[in-house]
PAMISE-167093 format. One record per residue (C-alpha): residue number from 0; chain; x, y, z. Coordinates in steps of 0.2 Angstrom, whole numbers. Layout:
N
LUMMAR    i  ch      u      v      w
LUMMAR  NUM   A      X      Y      Z
...
END
This chain:
271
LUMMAR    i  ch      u      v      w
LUMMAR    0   A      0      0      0
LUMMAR    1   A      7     17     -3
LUMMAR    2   A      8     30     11
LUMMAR    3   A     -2     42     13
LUMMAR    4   A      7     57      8
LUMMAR    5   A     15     49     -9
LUMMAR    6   A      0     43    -12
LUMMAR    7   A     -7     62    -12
LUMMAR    8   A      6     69    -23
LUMMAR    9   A      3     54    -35
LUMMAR   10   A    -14     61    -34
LUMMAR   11   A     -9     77    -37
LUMMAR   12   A      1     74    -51
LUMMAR   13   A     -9     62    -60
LUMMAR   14   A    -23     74    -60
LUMMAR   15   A    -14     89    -68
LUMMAR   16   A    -14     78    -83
LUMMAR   17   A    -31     68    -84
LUMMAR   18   A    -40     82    -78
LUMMAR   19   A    -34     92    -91
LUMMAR   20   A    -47     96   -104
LUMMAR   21   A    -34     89   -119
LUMMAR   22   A    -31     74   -109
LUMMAR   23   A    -36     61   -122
LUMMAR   24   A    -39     48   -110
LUMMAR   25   A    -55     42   -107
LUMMAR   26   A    -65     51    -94
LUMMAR   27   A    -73     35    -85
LUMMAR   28   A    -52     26    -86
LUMMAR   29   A    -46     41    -77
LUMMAR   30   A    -59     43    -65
LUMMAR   31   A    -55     23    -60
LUMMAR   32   A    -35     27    -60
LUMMAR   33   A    -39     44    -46
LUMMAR   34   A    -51     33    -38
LUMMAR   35   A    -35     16    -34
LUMMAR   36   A    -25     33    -29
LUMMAR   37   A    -38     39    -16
LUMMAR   38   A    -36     22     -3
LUMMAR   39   A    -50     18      9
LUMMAR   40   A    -64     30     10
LUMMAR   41   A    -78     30     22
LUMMAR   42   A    -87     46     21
LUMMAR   43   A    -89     60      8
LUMMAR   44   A    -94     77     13
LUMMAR   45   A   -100     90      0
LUMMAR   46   A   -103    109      0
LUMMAR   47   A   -119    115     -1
LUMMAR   48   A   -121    128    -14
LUMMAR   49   A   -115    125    -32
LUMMAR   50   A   -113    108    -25
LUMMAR   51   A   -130     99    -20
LUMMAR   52   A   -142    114    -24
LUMMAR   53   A   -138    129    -35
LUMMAR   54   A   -144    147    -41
LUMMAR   55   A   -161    150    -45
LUMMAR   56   A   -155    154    -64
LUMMAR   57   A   -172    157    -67
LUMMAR   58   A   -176    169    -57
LUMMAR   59   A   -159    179    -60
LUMMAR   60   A   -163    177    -80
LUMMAR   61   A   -182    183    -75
LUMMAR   62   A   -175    197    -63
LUMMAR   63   A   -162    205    -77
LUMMAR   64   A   -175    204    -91
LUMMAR   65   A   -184    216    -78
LUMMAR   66   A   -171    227    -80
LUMMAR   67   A   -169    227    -96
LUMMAR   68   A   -156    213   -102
LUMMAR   69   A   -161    196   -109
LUMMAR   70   A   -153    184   -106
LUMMAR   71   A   -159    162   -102
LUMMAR   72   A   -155    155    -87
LUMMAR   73   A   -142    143    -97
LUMMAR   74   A   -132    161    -99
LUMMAR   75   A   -133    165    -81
LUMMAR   76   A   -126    146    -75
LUMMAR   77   A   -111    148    -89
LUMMAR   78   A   -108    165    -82
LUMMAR   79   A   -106    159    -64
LUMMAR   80   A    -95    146    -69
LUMMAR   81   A    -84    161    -74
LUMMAR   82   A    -89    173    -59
LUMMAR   83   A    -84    159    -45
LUMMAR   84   A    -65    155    -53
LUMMAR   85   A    -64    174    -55
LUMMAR   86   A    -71    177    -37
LUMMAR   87   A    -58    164    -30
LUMMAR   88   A    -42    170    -39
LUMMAR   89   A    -45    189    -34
LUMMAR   90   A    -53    186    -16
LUMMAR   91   A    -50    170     -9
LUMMAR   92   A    -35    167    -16
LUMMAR   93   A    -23    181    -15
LUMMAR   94   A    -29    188      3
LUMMAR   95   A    -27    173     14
LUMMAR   96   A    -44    168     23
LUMMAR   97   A    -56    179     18
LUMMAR   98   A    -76    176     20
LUMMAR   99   A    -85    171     11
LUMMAR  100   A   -100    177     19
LUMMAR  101   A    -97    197     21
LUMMAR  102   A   -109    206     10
LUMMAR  103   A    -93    213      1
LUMMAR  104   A    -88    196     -4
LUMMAR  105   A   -108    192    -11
LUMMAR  106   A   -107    212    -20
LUMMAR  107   A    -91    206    -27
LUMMAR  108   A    -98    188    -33
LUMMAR  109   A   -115    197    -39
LUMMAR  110   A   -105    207    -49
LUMMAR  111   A    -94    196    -58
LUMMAR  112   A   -108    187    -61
LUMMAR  113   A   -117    200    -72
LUMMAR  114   A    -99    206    -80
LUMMAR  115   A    -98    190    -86
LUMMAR  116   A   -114    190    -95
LUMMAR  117   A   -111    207   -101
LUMMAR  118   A   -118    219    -90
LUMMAR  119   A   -106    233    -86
LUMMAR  120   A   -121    248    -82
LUMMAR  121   A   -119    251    -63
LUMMAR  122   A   -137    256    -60
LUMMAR  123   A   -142    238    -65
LUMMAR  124   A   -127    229    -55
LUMMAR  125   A   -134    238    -38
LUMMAR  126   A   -152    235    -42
LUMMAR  127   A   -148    217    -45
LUMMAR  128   A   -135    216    -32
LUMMAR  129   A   -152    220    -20
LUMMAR  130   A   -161    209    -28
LUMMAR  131   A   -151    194    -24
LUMMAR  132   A   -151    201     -3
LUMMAR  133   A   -169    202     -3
LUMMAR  134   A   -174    186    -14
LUMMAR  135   A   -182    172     -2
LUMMAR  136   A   -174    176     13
LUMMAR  137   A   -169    166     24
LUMMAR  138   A   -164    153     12
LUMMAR  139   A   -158    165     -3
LUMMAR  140   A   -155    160    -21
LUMMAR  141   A   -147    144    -18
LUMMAR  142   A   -165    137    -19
LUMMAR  143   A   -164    124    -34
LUMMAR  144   A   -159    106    -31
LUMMAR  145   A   -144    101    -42
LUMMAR  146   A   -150     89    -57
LUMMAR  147   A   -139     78    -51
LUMMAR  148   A   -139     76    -33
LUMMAR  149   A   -151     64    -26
LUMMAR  150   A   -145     51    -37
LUMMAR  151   A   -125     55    -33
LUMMAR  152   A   -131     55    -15
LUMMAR  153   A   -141     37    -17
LUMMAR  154   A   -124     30    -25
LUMMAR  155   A   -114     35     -8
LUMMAR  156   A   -127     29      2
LUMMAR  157   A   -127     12     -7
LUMMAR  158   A   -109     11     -6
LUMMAR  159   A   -110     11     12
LUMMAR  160   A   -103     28     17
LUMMAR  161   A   -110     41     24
LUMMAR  162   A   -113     59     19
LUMMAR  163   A   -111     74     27
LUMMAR  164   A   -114     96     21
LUMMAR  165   A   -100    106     26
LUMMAR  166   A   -108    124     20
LUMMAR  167   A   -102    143     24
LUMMAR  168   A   -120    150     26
LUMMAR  169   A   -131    160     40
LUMMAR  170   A   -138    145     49
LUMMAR  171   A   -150    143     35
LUMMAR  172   A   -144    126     26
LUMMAR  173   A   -152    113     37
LUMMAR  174   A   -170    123     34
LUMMAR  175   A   -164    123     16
LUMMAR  176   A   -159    105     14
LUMMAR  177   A   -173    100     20
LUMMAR  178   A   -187    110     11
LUMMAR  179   A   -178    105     -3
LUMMAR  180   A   -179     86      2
LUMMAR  181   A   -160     82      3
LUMMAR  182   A   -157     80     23
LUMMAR  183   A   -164     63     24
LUMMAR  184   A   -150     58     13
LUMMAR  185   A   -136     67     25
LUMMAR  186   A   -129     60     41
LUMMAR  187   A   -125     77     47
LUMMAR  188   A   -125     95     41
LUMMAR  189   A   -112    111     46
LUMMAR  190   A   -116    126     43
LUMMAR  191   A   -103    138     50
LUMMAR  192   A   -116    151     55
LUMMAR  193   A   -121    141     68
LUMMAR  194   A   -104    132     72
LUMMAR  195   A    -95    148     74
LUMMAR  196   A    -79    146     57
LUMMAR  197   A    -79    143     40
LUMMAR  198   A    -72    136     26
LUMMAR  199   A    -56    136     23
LUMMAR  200   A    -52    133     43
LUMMAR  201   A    -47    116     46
LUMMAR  202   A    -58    116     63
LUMMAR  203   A    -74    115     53
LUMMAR  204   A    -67     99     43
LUMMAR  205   A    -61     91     60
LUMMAR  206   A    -77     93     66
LUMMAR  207   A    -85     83     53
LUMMAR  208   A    -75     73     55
LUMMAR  209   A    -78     70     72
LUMMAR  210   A    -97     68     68
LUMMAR  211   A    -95     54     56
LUMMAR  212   A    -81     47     66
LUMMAR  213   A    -68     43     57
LUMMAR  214   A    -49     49     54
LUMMAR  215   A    -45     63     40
LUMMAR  216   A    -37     53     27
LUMMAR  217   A    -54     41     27
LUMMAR  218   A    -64     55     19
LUMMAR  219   A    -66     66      3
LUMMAR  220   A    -74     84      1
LUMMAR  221   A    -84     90    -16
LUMMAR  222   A    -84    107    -17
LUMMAR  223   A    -85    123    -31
LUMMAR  224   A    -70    135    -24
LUMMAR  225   A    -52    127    -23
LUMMAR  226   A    -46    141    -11
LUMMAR  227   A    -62    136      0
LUMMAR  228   A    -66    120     -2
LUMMAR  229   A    -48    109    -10
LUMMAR  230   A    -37    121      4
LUMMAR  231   A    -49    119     17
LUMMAR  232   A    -52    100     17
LUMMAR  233   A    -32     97     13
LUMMAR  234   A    -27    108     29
LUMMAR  235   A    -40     96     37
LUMMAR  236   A    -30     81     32
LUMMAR  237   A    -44     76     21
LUMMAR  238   A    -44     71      2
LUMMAR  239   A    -52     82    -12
LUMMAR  240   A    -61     83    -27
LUMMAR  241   A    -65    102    -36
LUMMAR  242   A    -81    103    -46
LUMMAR  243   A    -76    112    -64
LUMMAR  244   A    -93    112    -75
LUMMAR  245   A    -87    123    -86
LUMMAR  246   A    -67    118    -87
LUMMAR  247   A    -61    135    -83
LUMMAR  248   A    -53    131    -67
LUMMAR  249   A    -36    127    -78
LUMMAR  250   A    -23    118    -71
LUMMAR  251   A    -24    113    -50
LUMMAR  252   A    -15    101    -39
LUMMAR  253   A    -34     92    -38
LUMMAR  254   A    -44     80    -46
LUMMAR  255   A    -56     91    -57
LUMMAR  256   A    -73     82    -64
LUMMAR  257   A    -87     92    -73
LUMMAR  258   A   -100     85    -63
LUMMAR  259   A   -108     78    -45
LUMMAR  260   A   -110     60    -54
LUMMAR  261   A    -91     60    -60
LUMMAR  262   A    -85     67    -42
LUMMAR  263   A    -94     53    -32
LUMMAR  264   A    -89     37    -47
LUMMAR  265   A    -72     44    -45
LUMMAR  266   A    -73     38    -25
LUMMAR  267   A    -86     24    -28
LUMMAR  268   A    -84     12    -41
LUMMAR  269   A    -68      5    -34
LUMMAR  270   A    -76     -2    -20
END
């Protein structure tokens, strides 16, 4: 067996290459070769937003029409694509551990967003900037359940590990889990407004850990931001996979998949 720190710079190093979008290798063969690198898993813990649920697209897409640019809610997902790898090179990146939750950090997000579809007219930005504060509060416009949740959530719960959330939020995720009819498939939620740290701090990751009781190198996060979610989880001691739906995270010392389904067959369909 390999030790666990060569083992992770194998991992690293294979995924530079079959993550990257010229890799010729088939996308299931590379998943399998990540997967024999990972070792023994016994949990998976997942971010919340742009990981199990998303943005309301439609709304947003609804919500600019109002204000006078068209755009489908399609245009608005590939745009956040942009926005978040934009968002986590100049914030979360570059100033250490910054919040994600500050309302600067959500102007900022907001507005990447809309620059990526476009929209440079600062009167719109602010309206739409208040529109995203005051839409369905307290849960927000992370309201949509991913397409592809439930049944990536089924396939760790058949492989007999357990699942766990792992969200920077305002104590509103458990509420929101549920309504949205995910919670029954979770062993444990943390929502680091009601835990008291966030993402990236390692603390939040050894207290999952601590609720699915297990060491750190026995579990894997799926998250969206790899200064939030890959940093957090490796200062943790845990493994981790980045979600990249678009491909324009570029090269990163991570496993990268386009999707929940690739991210859980990557740790899965070894076992």
């Amino acid at each position: 067996m390999v030790a666990a720190p060569t083992r992770r710079i194998a991992l690293a190093r294979w995924s530079q290459r079959a993550a990257s979008p010229s890799a010729s290798t088939p996308l299931v063969y590379r998943l399998f070769i990540l997967s024999r690198m990972i070792g023994p898993l016994r949990a998976v813990f997942f971010d919340a937003g742009n990981t199990l649920v998303q943005m309301n697209y439609a709304a947003i897409a609804e919500e600019l029409g109002r204000l006078g640019t068209r755009v489908a809610p399609a245009d608005v997902q590939r745009a956040e694509w942009r926005a978040r790898v934009r968002l986590d090179d100049e914030l979360f990146g570059r100033t250490g551990p910054a919040s994600t939750e500050t309302r600067s950090s959500a102007d900022r997000y907001v507005r990447y967003l809309l620059e990526e579809l476009g929209v440079r007219d600062e009167a719109t930005i602010a309206r739409a900037t208040e529109f995203r504060h005051a839409y369905n509060p307290p849960i927000g416009i992370f309201n949509v359940v991913d397409p592809q949740a439930r049944e990536a959530l089924e396939l760790v719960r058949r492989a007999g590990l357990r699942a766990g959330v792992i969200s920077n939020s305002n104590g509103s995720v458990r509420a929101s889990l549920q309504a949205l009819g995910l919670a029954p498939y979770l062993d444990f939620v943390l929502d680091s407004g009601e835990v008291g740290f966030e993402k990236p701090d390692p603390r939040i990751f050894e207290l999952a850990l601590t609720r699915a009781g297990i060491a750190a190198a026995e579990a894997v996060h799926v998250g969206d931001l790899y200064s939030i979610d890959v940093r957090g989880a490796r200062a943790g001691g845990l493994h981790a996979v980045l979600l990249d739906p678009g491909g324009h995270w570029g090269e990163r010392d991570c496993p990268r998949v386009p999707d929940l389904l690739s991210a859980i067959r990557l740790v899965t369909e070894r076992r």
